[in-house]
N, C-alpha and C positions, 0 to 999 in steps of 0.2 A: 713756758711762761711761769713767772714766780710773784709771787705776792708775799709780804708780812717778812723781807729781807729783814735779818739778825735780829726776829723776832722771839723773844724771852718771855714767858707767863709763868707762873707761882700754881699750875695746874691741881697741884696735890696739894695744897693749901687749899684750895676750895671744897678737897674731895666730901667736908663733912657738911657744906652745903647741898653739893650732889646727891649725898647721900637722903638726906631730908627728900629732895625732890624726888626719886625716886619712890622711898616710901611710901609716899602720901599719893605720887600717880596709884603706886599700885595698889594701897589699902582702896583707895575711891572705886576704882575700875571691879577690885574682889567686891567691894558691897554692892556695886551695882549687878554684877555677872552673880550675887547670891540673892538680892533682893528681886530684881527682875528677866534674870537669865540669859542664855543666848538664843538668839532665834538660827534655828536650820534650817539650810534650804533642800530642797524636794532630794539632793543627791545623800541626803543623812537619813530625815525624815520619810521618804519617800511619796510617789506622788506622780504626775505627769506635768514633759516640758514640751511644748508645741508650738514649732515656727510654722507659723504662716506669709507666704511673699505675694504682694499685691501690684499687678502690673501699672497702676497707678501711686502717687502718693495719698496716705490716709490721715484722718484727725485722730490722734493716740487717745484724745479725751474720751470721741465718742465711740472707739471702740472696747474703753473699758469699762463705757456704759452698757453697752450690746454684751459685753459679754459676763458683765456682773449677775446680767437679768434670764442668764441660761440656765440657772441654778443648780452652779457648778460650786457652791460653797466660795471660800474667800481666795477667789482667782485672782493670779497679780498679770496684770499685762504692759508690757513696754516695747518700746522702739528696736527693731534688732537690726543689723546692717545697715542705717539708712529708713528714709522717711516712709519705703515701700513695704518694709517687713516688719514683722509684730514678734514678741515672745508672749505666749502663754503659760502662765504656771498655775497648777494646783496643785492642791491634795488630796485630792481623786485618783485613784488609779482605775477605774472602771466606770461606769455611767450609772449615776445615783437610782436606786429602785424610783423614786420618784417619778426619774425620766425615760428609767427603761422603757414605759408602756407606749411612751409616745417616739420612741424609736420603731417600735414595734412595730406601732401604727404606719410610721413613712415607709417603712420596708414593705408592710403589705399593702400602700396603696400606689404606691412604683409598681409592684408588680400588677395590680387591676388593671392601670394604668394603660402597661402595655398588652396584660391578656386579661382581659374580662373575662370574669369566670370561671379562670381554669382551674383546676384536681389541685388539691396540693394541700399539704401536712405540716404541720412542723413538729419534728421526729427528737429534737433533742434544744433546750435554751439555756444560754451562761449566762456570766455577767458582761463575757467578752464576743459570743457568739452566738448566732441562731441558726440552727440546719434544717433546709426542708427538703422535701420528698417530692418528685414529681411523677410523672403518671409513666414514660418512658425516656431514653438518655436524649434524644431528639428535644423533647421543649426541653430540660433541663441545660441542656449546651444553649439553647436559644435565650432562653430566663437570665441566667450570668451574663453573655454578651451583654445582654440592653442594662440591665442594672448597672454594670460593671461603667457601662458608657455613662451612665444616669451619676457615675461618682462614687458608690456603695462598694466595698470591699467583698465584690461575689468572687465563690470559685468550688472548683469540684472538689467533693470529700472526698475523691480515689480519683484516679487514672485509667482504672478500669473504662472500660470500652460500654458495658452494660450498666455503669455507674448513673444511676438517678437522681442523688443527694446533690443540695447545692449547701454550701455553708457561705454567711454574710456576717462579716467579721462586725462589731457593734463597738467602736471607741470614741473617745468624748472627742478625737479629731474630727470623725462622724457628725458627730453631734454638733460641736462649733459650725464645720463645713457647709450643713444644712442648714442652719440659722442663721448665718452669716449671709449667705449665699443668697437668701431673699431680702436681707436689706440691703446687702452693697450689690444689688444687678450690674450696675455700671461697671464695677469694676471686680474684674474679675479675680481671682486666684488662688494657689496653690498650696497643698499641706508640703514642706520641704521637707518635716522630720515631726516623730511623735516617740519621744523618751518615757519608757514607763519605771519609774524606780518601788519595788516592794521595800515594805520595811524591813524586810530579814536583809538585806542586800542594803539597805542605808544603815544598817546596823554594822554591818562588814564593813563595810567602807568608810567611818567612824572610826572604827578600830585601827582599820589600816592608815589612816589620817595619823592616829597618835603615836603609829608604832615608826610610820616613816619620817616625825619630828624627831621623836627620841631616841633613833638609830642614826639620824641623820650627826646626833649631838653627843652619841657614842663614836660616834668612826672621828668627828674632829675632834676631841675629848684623847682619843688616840694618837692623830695624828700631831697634834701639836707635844704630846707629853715626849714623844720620841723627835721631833724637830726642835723646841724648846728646852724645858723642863717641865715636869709635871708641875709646880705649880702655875706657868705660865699657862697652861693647857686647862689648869682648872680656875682660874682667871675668868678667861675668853668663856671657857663655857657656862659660867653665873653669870658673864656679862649678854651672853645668845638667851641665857632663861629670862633673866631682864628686860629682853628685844621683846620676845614673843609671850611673855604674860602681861606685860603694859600693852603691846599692841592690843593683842586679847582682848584687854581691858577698857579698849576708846570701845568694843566692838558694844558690851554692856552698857558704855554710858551715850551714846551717841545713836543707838536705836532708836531711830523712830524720830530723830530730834531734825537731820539735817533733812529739809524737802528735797523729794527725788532723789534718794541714795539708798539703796535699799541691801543694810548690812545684816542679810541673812549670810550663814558661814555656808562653802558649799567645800565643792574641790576646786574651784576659782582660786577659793582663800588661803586653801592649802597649800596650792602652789606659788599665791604671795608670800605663806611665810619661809617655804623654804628657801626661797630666794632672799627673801631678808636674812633668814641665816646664811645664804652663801657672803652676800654683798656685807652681812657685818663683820664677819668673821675676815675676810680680805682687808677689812678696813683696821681691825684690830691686830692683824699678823705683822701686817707695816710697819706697825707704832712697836712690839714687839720684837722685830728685826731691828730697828735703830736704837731700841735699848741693850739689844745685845751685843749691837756693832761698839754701841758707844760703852758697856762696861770691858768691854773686850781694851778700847784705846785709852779710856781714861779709869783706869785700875786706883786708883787713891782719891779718887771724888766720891763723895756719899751715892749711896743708892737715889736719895731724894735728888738730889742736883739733875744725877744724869736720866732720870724716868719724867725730871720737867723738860730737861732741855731736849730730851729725845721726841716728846711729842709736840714741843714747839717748832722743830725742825721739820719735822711730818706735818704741820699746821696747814702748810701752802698747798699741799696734796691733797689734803683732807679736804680743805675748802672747795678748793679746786674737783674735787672729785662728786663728792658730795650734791656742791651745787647744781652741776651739770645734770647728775642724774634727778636730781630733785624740779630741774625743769620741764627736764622728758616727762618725766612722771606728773608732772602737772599739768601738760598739755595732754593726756593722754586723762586723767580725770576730766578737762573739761569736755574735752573735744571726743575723746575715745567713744563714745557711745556707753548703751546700758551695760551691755555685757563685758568690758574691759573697766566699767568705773571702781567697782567694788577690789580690782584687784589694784588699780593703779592706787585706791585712796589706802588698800594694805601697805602699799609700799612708801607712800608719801611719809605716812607717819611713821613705820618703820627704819628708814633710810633716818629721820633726824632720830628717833630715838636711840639706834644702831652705832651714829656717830658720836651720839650724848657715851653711851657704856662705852666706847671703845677706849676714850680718854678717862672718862671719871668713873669708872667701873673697872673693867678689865685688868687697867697700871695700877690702879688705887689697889686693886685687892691683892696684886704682887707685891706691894710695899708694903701693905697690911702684914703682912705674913712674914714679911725676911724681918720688920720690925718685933713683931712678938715672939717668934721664936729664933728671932737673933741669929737669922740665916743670913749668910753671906753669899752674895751670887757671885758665879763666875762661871765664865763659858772659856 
């Protein structure tokens, strides 16, 4: 299929209004990402992520009511797979001293519960666990089983045969699980997963964020300088730093503005940008291949002629390509759920931004160049 047949634009005539708009996206995006920063999600910052799946469907309202008032600090909760499952997020990694004491309390009254009365120690307490001691290996094997059925993360400190110790692991899935559990009687259900990220390890993982953009942007940085020319290569890649500092930049000014989007950066984001660096860079190699098909054939035409007409001719692909993907990706914002929005909405704006540089960025800055230092290309 073709569209925009022996279609002709004056492309590089506009490049210095391109160039304005780009500016200005990106002076606004840097003031807001210095003025108001970016926000991280628990995989930077660190923190805990917790699905829970409810054999029924749930009100997302009033579980983010229930679980505001567990005082877990500022929990984010959404919809995960479907109307049945929840994400919880903080910035918690352990159960606040606050709450400790009344964990404490449910664990020692599960076990009255089941044994009134009995011997029993508690020999050592964390933030994450509490071990006690019982009187011979017999009630200790007996204690775990019933808690253990009670929901409560028991289990034996050793293997050993003569082993007394029980330990009861204490995490805010814990804590949700038991709270929750007396409001929604009716309906039952399950912890699927509980993610704990420390900050030294959201600090690694940060790093490893910036180091896999900027390696990703040296290997095409490389690869194009040996397929093309090095300038072409250094083109494409002010036109990929272009993609990924303006995208950046919607991340600063659009915090907090659009209801229900919730554009903390994680490794989600990460892997939208790389992928907009694959898909822009594909998009820019094309229009780069038909200028050097077309200096290759028409050898006495200005550089300007054949770098308009080469992306006019690429025009119908570009649309055509572009669109397509711009609908998936739109459909997968609305429809995708919580956990795929934030990536689908990296790409949505990325994919137009991507295609904005590949023409008025990437060509532009190869004319730029053969103009001022009165290079003459040829392949």
């Amino acid at each position: 299929m073709r569209i925009l047949e022996n279609f002709n634009y004056d492309f590089l005539g506009k490049r210095k209004i391109a160039y304005a708009i780009s500016i200005t996206l990106f002076l606004i995006g840097f003031i807001s990402v210095i003025v108001r920063g970016l926000q991280f999600g628990i995989d930077f910052k660190g923190g805990t992520e917790i699905v829970l799946q409810f054999e029924k469907p749930i009100d997302i309202a009033e579980m983010r009511t229930y679980v505001e008032n567990l005082g877990l600090g500022s929990a984010e909760v959404k919809t995960f797979g479907g109307e049945t499952g929840i994400l919880v997020r903080t910035e918690e990694q352990v159960i606040p001293p606050g709450i400790y004491p009344k964990v404490v309390e449910n664990i020692e009254g599960a076990i009255e519960n089941y044994f009134p009365g009995i011997e029993r120690n508690i020999i050592d307490s964390t933030a994450s666990s509490i071990t006690y001691e019982f009187a011979n290996p017999e009630i200790t094997n007996t204690v775990i089983d019933k808690l253990f059925e009670a929901g409560f993360q028991s289990g034996h400190i050793s293997e050993e045969l003569d082993n007394k110790q029980m330990i009861v692991r204490v995490s805010i899935a814990d804590w949700i699980k038991e709270n929750l559990s007396d409001k929604l009687g009716n309906n039952p259900f399950i912890v699927l997963k509980e993610d704990i990220v420390g900050p030294k390890i959201g600090e690694e993982l940060k790093k490893d964020a910036v180091l896999a953009i900027f390696f990703a942007l040296i290997a095409i940085l490389i690869y194009l300088g040996f397929r093309f020319k090095f300038i072409f290569a250094m083109g494409a890649v002010a036109a990929l730093f272009h993609d990924v500092l303006i995208t950046l930049g919607l991340f600063g000014i659009l915090y907090g503005v659009i209801p229900g989007l919730n554009l903390d950066i994680d490794l989600t984001v990460v892997a939208a940008f790389l992928t907009l660096i694959g898909y822009s860079i594909n998009d820019t190699v094309v229009n780069f291949d038909r200028i050097r098909e077309n200096l290759k054939i028409h050898k006495t035409r200005s550089l300007y002629d054949v770098i308009n007409t080469s992306i006019s001719q690429t025009m119908s692909r570009t649309l055509l390509t572009s669109g397509t993907t711009l609908i998936t990706v739109l459909v997968l914002l609305i429809f995708g759920g919580e956990v795929l929005k934030v990536f689908a909405f990296t790409l949505f704006f990325g994919v137009i931004i991507g295609t904005f540089s590949s023409i008025f960025v990437a060509s532009a800055l190869v004319y730029e160049y053969a103009q001022k230092y009165k290079k003459k290309l040829e392949f």
